[in-house]
FIBA-723519 format. One line per 2 residues: number of its first residue (from 1); their letters; for each residue x, y, z of N, C-alpha, C. Coordinates in steps of 0.02 Angstrom, whole numbers, padded with zeros to 5 digits. Example, Ala and Ser with C-alpha at 12.3 -4.5 7.8 and 13.67 -1.06 7.14 Angstrom:
BEGIN
1 = as = 00660/-00284/00390/00615/-00225/00390/00660/-00165/00390; 00642/-00112/00354/00684/-00053/00357/00645/00002/00394
REM end
This chain:
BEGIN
1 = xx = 03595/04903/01978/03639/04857/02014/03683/04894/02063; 03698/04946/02041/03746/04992/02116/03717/05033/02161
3 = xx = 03659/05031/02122/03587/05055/02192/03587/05003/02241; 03593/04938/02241/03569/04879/02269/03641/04865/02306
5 = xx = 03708/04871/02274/03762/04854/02323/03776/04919/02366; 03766/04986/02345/03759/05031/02412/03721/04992/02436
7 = xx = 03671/04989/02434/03616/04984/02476/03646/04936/02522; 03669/04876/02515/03681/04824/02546/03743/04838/02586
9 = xx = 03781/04878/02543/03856/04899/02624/03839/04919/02669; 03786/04964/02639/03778/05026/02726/03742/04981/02762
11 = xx = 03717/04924/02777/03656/04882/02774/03723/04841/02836; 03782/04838/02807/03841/04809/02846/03845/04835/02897
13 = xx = 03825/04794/02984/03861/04829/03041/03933/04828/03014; 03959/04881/03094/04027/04908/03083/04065/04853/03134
15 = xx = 04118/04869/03132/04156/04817/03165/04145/04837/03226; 04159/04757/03271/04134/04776/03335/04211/04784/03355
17 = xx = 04208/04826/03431/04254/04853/03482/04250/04790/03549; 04304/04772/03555/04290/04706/03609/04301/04758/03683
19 = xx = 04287/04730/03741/04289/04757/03811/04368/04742/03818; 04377/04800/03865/04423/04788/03912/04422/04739/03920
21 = xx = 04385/04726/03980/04388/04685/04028/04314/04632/04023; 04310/04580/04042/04268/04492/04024/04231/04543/04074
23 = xx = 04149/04532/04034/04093/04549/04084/04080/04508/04140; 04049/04538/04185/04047/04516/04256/03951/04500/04223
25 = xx = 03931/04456/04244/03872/04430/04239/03820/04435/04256; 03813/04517/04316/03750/04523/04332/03800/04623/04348
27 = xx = 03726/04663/04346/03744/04734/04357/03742/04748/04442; 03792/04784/04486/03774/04773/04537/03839/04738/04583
29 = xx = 03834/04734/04653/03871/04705/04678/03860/04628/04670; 03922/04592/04653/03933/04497/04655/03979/04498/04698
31 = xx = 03979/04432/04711/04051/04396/04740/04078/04320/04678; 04148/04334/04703/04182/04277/04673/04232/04246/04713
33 = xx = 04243/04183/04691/04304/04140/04759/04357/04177/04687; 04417/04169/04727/04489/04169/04694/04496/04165/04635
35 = xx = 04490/04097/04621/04496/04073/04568/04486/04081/04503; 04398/04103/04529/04349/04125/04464/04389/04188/04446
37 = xx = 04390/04236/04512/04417/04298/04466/04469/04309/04448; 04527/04260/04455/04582/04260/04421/04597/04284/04345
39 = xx = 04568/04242/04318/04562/04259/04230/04544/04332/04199; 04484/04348/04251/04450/04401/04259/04508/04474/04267
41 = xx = 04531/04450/04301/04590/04500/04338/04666/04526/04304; 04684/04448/04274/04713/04448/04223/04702/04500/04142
43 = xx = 04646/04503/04140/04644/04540/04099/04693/04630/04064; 04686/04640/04018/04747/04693/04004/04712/04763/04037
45 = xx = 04670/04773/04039/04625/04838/04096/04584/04806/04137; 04605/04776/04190/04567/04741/04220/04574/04804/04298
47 = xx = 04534/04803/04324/04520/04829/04404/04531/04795/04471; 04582/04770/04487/04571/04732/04544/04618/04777/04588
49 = xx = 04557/04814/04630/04562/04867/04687/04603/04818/04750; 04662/04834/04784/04670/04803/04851/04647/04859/04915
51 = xx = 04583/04851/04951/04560/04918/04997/04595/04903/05070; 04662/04856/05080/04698/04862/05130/04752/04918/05139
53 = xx = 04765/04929/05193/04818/04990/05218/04880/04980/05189; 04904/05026/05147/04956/05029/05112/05020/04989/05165
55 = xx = 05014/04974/05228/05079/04936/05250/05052/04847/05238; 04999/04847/05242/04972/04789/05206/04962/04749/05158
57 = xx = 04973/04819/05109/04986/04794/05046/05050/04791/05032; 05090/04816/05048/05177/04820/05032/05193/04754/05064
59 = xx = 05179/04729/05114/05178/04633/05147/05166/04595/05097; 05124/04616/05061/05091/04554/04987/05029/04573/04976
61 = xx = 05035/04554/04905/04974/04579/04873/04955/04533/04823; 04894/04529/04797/04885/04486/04738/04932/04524/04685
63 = xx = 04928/04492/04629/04950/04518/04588/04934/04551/04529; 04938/04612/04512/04909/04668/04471/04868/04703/04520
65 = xx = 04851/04680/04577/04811/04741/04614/04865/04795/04623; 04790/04852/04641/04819/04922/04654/04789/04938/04711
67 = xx = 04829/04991/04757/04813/05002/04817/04781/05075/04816; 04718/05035/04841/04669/05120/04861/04648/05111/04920
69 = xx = 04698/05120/04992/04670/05107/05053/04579/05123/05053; 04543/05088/05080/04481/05089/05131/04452/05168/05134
71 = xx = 04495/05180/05180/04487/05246/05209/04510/05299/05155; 04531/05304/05099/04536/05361/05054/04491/05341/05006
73 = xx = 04459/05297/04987/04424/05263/04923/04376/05339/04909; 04339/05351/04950/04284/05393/04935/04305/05454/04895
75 = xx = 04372/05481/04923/04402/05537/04887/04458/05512/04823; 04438/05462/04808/04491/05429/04767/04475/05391/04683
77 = xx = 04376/05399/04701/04342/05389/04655/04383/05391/04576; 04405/05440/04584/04408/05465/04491/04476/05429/04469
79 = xx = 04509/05376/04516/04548/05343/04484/04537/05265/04470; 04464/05267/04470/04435/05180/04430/04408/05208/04396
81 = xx = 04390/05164/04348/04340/05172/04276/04276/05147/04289; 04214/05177/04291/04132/05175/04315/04134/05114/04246
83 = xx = 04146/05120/04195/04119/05090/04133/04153/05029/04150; 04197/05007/04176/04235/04937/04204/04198/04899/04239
85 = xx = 04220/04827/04239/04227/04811/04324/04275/04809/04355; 04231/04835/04432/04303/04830/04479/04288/04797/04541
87 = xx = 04356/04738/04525/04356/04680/04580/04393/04735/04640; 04359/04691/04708/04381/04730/04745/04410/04659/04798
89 = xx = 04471/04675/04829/04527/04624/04873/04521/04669/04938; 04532/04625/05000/04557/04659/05061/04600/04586/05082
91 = xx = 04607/04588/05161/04643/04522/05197/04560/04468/05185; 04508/04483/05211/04470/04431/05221/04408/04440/05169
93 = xx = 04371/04483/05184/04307/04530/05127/04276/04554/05158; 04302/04564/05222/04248/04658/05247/04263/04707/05223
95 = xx = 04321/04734/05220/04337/04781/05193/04317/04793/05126; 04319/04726/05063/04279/04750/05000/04213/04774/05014
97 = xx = 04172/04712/05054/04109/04730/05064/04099/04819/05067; 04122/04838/05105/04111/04905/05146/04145/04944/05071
99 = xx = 04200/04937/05036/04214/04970/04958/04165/04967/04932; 04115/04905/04937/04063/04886/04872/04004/04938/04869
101 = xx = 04003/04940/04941/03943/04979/04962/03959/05060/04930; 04024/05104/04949/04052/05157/04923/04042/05164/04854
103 = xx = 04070/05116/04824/04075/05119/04738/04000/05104/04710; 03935/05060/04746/03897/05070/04723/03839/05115/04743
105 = xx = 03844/05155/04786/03812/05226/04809/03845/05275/04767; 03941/05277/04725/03938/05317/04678/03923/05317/04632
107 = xx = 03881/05262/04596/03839/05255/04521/03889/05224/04501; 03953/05152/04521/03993/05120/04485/03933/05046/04475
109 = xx = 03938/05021/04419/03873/04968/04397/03897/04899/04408; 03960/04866/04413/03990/04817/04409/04042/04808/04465
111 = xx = 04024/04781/04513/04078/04779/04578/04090/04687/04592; 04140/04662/04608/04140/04612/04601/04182/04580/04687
113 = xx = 04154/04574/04756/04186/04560/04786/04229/04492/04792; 04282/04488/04797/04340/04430/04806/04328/04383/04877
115 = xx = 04289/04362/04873/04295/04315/04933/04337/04286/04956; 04345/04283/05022/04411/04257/05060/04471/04330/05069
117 = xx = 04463/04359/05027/04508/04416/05006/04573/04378/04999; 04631/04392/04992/04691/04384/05001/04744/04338/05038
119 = xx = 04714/04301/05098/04707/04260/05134/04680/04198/05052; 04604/04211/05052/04603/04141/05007/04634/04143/04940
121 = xx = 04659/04204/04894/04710/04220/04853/04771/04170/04863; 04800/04180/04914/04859/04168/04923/04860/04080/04949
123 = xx = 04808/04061/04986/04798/04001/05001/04789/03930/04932; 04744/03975/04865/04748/03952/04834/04796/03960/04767
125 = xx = 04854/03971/04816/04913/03972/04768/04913/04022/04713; 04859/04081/04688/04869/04132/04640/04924/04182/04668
127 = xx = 04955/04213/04599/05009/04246/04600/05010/04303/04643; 05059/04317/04701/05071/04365/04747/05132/04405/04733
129 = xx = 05127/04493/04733/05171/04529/04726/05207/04542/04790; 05260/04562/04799/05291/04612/04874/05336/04684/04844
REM end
């Protein structure tokens, strides 16, 4: 009989480890309107990159983004997490676009562009920092 209940503990998965951050639903670059990635963003390690010019971002910003201008992203790599996702914000979504492309030529698996960027952020009333 205590052959058979070992047997059956180890037999027990281990507890699971939840994510950071709510999976993004496909590997690869997506897009999302505002809204959707709100919740997303919200999260307690969540990634939501702003790739506008630091005087751009100090004007307003979504809220919880972090500023990794455009133009430094490439040398700036090692301060996102590859194992994350990372939403990426600008004023409109060229500027993510053109991040998306960077972060997924460096082997990052989950990129999530913000459509509208910041402009539709702010239009649809989600929370803005200064």
């Amino acid at each position: 009989m205590l052959f058979s209940v070992v047997l059956f503990a180890g037999c027990q998965s281990g507890p699971t480890v939840p994510t950071d951050s709510p999976p993004v639903s496909k590997t690869g670059v997506s897009e999302m309107a505002p809204s959707e990635a709100k919740p997303a963003v919200e999260a307690a390690y969540s990634q939501l990159v702003d790739v506008r010019t630091v005087e751009e971002y100090k004007a307003g910003h979504a809220s919880r983004a972090r500023n990794i201008p455009l133009d430094v992203l490439p040398t700036s790599l090692d301060k996102i997490d590859k194992n994350e996702p990372v939403y990426l914000i600008c004023r409109t979504d060229n500027r993510s676009r053109q991040a998306a492309k960077i972060l997924s030529n460096a082997g990052f698996g989950q990129i999530v562009v913000i459509t509208g960027g910041t402009e539709a952020w702010e239009s649809a009333g989600l929370p803005m920092e200064k």
